[in-house]
C-alpha positions in Angstrom: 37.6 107.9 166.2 36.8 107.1 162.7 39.5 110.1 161.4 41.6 108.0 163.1 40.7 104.4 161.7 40.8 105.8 157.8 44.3 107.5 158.5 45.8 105.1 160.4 45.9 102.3 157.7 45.8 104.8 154.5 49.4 106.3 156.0 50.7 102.6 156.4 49.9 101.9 153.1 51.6 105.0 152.1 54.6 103.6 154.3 58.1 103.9 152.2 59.4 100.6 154.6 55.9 98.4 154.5 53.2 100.1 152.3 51.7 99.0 149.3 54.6 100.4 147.2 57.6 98.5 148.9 55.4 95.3 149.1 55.7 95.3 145.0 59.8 95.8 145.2 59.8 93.1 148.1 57.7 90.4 145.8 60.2 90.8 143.4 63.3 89.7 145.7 60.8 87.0 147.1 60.2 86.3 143.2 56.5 86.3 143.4 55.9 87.7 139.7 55.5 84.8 137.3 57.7 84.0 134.5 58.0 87.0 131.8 55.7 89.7 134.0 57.5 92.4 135.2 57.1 94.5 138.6 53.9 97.0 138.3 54.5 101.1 138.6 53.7 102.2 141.9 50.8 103.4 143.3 50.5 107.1 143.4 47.1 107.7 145.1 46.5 105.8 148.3 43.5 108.0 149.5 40.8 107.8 152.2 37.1 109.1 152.6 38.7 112.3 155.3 41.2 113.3 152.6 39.5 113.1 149.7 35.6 114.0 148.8 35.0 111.8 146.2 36.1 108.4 148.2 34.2 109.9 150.7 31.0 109.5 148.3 32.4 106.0 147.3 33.6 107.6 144.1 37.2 106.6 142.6 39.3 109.8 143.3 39.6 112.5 140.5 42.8 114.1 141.3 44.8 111.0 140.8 48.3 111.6 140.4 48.9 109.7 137.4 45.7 110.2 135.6 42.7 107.9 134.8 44.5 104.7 133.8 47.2 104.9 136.5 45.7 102.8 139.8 44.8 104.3 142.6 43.2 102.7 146.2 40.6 104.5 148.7 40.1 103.6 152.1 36.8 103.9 153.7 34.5 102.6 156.9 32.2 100.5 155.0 29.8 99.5 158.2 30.2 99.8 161.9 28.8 98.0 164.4 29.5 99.8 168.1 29.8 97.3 171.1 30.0 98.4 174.8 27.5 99.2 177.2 26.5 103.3 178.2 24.9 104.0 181.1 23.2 107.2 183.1 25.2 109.8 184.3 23.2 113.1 185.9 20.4 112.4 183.1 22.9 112.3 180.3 24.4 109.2 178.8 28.2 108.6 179.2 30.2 105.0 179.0 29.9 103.1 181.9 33.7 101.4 180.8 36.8 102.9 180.8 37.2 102.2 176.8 34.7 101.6 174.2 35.0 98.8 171.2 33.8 99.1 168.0 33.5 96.3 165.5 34.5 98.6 162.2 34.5 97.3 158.9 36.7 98.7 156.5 37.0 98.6 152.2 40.0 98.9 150.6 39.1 99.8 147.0 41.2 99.4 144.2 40.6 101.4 140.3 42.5 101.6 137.1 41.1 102.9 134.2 41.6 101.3 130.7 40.2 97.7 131.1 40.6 96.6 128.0 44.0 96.3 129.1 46.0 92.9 129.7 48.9 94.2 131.2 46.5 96.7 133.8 44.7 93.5 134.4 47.3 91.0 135.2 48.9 94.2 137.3 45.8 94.4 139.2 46.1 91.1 140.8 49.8 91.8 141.5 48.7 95.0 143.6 46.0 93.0 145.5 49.0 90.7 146.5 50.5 94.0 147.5 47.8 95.2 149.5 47.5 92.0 151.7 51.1 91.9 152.5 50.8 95.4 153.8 48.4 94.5 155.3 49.6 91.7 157.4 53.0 94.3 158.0 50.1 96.6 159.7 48.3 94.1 161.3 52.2 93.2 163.3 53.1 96.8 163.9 51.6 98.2 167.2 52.9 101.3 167.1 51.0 101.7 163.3 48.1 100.2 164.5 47.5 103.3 167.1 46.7 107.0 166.8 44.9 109.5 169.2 44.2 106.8 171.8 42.3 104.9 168.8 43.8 101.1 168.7 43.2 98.5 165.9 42.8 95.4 168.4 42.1 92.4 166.5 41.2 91.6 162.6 37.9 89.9 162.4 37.7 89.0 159.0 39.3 89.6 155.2 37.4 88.7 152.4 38.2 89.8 148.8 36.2 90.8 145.9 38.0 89.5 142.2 38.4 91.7 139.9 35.4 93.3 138.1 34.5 96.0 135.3 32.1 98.8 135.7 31.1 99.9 132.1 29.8 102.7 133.2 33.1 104.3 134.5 35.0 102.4 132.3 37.5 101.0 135.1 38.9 98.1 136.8 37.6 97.6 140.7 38.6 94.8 143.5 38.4 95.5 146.9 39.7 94.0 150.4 37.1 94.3 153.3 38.3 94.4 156.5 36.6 93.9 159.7 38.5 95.6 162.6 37.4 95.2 166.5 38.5 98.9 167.2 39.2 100.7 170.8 38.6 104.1 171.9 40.5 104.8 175.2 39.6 107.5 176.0 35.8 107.6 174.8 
């Protein structure tokens, strides 16, 4: 299940048609950049914890394409909260429903090296803007939202941590968190 949850949305964020990328070429037809800002260099590491060891240990990821000041987002479960009753089958347990929900809460974590920076700040709140619109692309495409009998049902809740500095790293961080009622089919 959870394979399925972190590759599900990193891959539509990936998407050529509605990922993060084409959000920043369709905010500039929309003309969402302010006056005199320009549109931001893609994104060239969209990563989650099952692909990549160091998001999986809540790290930013090392082998990012561009290097340490090129942005990069990782995708992991932050929290999950299972729902759905089991019951006794033979003396061993099994689900007593046909399908099993999960209330899954998910981070969408966002780096970029060099802080110091205006231009890698002011692009980092153009890629958050990104981010949501892909976001509410995924959130409309059914077909996106499933994978191995693994269905993103309903968003619960979105909240978004501004951007902050971590001096010990030396980088940029916001993140999207995302709370997901997930359900497994076929449990």
């Amino acid at each position: 299940m959870f394979n399925e949850v972190n590759r599900s949305l990193t891959d539509y964020l990936n998407d050529a048609t509605d990922g993060v990328n084409a959000q920043l070429t369709v905010m500039t037809s929309e003309g969402l950049y302010d006056a005199g800002d320009s549109q931001p260099a893609d994104i060239e590491t969209i990563v989650d914890e099952s692909r990549n060891r160091e998001v999986a240990r809540r790290f930013p990821p090392v082998e990012t394409a561009g290097g340490k000041d090129k942005p990069t987002l990782s995708i992991f479960i932050d929290d999950v909260v299972t729902m759905g009753a089991s019951g006794p089958s033979g003396g061993s347990p099994e689900v007593a429903q046909s399908y099993r929900d999960s209330t899954v809460t998910i981070q969408i974590r966002y780096y970029c090296g060099n802080p110091y920076s205006e231009q890698n700040v002011r692009n980092a709140y153009y890629y958050s803007r990104a981010v949501l619109k892909s976001i509410k692309a995924f959130d409309r495409n059914q077909t996106a939202r499933t994978r191995n009998q693994i269905s993103y049902r309903q968003l619960q809740n979105l909240a978004f941590q501004p951007l902050f500095f971590i001096p010990e790293d030396d980088i940029l961080v916001w993140y999207y968190q995302l709370t997901y009622i997930i359900r497994d089919q076929r449990p």
